[in-house]
C-alpha positions in Angstrom: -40.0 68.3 -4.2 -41.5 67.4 -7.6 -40.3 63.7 -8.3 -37.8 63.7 -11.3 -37.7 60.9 -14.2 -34.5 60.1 -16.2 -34.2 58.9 -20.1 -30.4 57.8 -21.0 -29.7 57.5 -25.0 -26.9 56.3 -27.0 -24.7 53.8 -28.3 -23.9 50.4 -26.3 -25.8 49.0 -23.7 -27.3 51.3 -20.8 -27.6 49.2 -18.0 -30.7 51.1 -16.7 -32.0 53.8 -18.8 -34.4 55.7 -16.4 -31.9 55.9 -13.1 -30.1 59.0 -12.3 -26.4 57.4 -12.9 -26.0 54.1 -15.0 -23.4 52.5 -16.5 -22.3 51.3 -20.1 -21.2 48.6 -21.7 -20.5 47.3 -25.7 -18.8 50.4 -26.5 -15.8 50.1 -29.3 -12.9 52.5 -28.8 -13.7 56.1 -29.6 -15.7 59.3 -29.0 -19.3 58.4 -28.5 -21.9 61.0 -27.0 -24.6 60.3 -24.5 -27.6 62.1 -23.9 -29.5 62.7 -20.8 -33.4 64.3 -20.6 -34.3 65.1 -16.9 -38.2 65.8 -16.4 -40.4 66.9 -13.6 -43.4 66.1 -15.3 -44.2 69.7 -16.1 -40.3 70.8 -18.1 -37.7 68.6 -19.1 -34.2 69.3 -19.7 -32.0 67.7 -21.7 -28.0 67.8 -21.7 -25.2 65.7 -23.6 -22.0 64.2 -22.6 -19.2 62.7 -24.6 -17.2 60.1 -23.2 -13.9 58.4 -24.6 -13.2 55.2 -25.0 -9.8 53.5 -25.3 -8.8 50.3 -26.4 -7.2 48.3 -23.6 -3.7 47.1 -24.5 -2.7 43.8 -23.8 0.6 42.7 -22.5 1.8 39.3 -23.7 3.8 37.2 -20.6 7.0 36.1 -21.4 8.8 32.5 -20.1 10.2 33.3 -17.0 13.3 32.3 -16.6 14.8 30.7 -13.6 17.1 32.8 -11.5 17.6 29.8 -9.2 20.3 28.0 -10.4 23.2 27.4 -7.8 20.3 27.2 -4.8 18.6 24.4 -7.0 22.3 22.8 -7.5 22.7 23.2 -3.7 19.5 21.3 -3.2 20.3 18.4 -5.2 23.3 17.6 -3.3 22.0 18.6 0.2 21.2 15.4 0.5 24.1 13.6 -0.7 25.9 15.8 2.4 23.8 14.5 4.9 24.0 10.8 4.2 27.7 11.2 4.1 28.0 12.8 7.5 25.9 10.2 8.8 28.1 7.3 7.3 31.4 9.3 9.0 
């Protein structure tokens, strides 16, 4: 039941440095290696992780193009249909 304290080290920014999990951020893309040291107060223990980072790819939009052409044409002249069967 002996209370445990944590010390995070390594590149980027550790969000919180003493918790049990934390999270990361400022990393570039590529291997970086993280070290954790777990005491009780009376024996510490410390262990390493490497974590991988890739770059996020980014995806230019193209123009969409219209696929609405004869319901647009069919629009425009709705109108024109209705005045005429209302003259008739």
């Amino acid at each position: 039941g002996d209370e445990l304290s944590y010390l995070w080290e390594g590149p980027g920014s550790i969000a919180d440095q003493t918790a049990a999990t934390t999270s990361v951020s400022g990393l570039s893309a590529g291997t970086h290696t993280f070290t954790v040291t777990v005491s009780d107060g009376m024996e510490e223990v410390t262990s390493s992780v490497n974590v991988t980072v890739t770059a996020q790819s980014t995806v230019e939009e193209t123009e969409k193009k219209s696929s609405s052409g004869s319901f647009a044409w069919l629009m425009l002249l709705l109108p024109f249909a209705w005045l005429r069967r209302q003259k008739a």
